[in-house]
N, C-alpha and C positions, 0 to 999 in steps of 0.2 A: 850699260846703264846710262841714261841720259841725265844732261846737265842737270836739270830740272829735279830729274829722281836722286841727283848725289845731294843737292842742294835741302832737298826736302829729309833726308834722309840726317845730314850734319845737324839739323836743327832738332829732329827727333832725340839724338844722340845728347845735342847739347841741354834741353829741355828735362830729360832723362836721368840730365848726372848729377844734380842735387840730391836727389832722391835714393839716386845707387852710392852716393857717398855719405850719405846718411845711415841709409839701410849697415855699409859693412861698418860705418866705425861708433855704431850705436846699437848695432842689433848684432850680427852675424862677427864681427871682430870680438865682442864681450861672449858671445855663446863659448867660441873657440879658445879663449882665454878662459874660461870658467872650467871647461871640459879637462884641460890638461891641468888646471887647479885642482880639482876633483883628486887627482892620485897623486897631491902632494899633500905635505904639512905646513903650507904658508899662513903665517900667523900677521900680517903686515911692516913686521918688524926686522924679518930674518929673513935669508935666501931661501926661496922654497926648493923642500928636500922632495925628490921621490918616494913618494910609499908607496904604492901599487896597487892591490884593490882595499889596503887595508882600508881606507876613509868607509865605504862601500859594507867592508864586515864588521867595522865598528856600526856603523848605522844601523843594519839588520840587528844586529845584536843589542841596542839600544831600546831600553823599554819606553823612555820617553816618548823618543818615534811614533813607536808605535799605536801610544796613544795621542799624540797628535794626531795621526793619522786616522784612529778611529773618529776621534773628536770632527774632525773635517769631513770624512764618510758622513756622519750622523747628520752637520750640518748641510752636506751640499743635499742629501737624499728625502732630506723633511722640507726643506726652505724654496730648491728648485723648483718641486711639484705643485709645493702648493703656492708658489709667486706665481706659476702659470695658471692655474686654478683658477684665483683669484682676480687676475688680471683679466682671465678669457670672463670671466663672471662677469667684471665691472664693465667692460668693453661691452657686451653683448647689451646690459641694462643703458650704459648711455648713449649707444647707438638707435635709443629710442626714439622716435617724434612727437616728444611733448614740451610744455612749456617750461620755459625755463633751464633745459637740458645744457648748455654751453655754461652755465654757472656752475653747475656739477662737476663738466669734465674739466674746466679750471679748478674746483679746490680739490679733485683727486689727483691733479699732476702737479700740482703746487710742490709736494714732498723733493719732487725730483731735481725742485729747481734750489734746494738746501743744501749747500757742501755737507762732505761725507763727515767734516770736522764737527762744523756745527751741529748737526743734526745727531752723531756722537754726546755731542754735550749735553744737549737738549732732555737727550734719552737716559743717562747717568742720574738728572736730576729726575727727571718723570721713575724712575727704577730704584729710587733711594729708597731705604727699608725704612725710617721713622719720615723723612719727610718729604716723599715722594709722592704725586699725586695719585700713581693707582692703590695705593698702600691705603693710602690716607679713603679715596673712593670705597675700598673694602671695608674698613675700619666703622662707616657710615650702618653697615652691615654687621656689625660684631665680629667679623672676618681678620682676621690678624693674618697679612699679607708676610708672602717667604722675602729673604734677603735674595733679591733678585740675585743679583752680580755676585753676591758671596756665597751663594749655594750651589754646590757642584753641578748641585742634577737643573734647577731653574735658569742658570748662567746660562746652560746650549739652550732654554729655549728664550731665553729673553735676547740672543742674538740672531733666533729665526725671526719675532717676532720684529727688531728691527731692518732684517733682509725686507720683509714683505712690504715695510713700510713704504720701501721706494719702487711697487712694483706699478707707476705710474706710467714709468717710461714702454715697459711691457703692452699698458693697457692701451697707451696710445698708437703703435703697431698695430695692434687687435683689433681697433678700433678703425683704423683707416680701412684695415682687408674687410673685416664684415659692413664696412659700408660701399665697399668695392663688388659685394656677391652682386650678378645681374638680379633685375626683381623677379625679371620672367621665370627664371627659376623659380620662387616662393610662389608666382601664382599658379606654373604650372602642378606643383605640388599640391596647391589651393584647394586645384579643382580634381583631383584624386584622392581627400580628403585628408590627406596628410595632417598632421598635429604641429601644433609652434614646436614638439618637444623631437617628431621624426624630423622636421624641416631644422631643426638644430645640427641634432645628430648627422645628418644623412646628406645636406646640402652645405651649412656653413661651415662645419667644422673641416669637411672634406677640402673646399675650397682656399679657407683658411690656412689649410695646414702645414704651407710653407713656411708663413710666420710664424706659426708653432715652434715647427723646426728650431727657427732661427733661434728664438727666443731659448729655446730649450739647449741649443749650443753655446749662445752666450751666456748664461744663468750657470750652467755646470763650467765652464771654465771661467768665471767670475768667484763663486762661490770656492771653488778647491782655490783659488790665491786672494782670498779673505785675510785681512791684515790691519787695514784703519781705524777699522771698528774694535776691534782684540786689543791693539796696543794703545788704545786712547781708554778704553772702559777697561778694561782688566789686567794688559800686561800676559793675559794669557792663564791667569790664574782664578779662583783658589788650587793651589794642587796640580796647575797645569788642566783643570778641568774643560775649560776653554780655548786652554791652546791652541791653534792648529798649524800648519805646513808651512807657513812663509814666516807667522811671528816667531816662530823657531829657528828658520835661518836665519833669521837678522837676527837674530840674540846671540847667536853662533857666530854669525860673520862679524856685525859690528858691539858687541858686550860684550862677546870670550874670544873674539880677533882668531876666530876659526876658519878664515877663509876657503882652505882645503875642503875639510867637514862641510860647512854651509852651500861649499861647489856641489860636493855629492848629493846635500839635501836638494838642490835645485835640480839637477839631473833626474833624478829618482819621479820630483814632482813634473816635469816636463812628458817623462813616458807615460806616468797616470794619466795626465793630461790629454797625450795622445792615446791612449788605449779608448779611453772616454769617450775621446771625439769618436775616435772611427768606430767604434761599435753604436753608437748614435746614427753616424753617417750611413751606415751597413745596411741598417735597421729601417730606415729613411725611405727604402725601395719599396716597405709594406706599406708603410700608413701616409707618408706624404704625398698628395696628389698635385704634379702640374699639369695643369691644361694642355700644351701644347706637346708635353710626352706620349709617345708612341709602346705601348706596352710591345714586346715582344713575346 
């Protein structure tokens, strides 16, 4: 190796080891340490004891769980699809050319630019059951509005309906790709008589569909570690009706000093996690198209 290439090579290295000393003693050091937590009883207080998979059989056995877990199912499987939905909808409409149109796509990405906190608050008061303003908008109507946030069944969807809120940042992705489709495509379609609704279907979506993807990967592991919004508007309750996966480990970890248990919860969520993804990924070979792939 010449001077030149050890020389280039030490700067790489050096350049490099920020990032790998972050990575293990923030990412990959805590995983490892949570892992071997996972089959103890450390409580913060006391030397943690081995249990072995009990954390693991107490958990399965646990009914809580398990409706956390449906609770999080419900929300990620309603909120993911239809964030995308919505998102591809508004993208598609203000990737128009008409007047006025950059006024639009500013107040529909406006939401995004509202801490998770804030925009939590905002929503508590807008969902208040006497003096809330959709309550109150109903009421106009002789409509006696649910207790949002205190009603089992309303609470999962008045937290879809704040997921969607921010599906701004989505629209914007959506929006750069289907301004990104060549036109020649649309007019060769044009002149084959194709429909705005085939040259949707059949051109943009196809092209687009890598952002789909992506969107569709971030959205389901966003949604399964849902938490800011739980533990600022409900705590997770009435009933635990709202509960889902992570405000249950921190209640575990830091309110009943379960560190053990909370490790197992975190492991448990990690393989959903990954099962998720890579049947997404799998899947990914049917419907996402890139250009420059070589079908075999």
């Amino acid at each position: 190796m010449s001077k030149a290439a050890k020389k280039e090579q030490r700067w790489f290295y050096i350049f490099i080891a920020p990032w790998l000393i972050g990575f293990i003693g923030f990412t990959l050091g805590p995983m490892i340490a949570s892992f071997v937590l996972s089959f103890t009883d450390w409580d913060l207080f006391t030397a943690p004891n081995f249990v072995g998979l009990e954390n693991y059989i107490t958990l399965f056995q646990d009914d809580v769980f398990w409706k956390v877990v449906y609770n999080t199912f419900f929300f990620t499987i309603i909120s993911v699809p239809l964030s995308i939905i919505l998102s591809l909808g508004m993208a598609y409409l203000l990737a128009q050319k008409i007047r006025g149109i950059k006024f639009f796509r500013t107040v529909f990405y406006l939401p995004v630019l509202v801490p998770v906190v804030a925009s939590s608050m905002i929503f508590k008061w807008i969902l208040a059951p006497d003096t809330g303003v959709i309550n109150r908008f109903l009421s106009i109507f002789g409509v006696d509005g649910p207790a949002w946030l205190l009603d089992p069944t309303w609470v999962k969807f008045s937290f879809i309906f704040l997921a969607i809120w921010g599906v701004g940042g989505n629209m914007v992705l959506l929006l750069a790709a289907i301004q990104g489709v060549p036109e020649e495509l649309y007019e060769s379609a044009e002149m084959d008589g194709a429909s705005k609704f085939r040259k949707f279907f059949h051109i943009t979506i196809p092209i687009i569909s890598p952002v789909i993807f992506f969107n569709l990967v971030m959205g389901l592991i966003g949604s399964l570690q849902a938490f800011t919004q739980i533990y600022i508007l409900t705590g997770g309750g009435p009933n635990n009706s709202s509960n889902m996966i992570v405000p249950y480990l921190f209640s575990n970890a830091f309110e009943y000093y379960k560190m053990g248990y909370a490790s197992s919860i975190a492991w448990v969520l990690f393989i959903i996690i990954m099962v998720f993804t890579l049947i997404i990924f799998k899947s990914s070979s049917i419907w996402v198209y890139y250009e420059s792939e070589v079908k075999k």
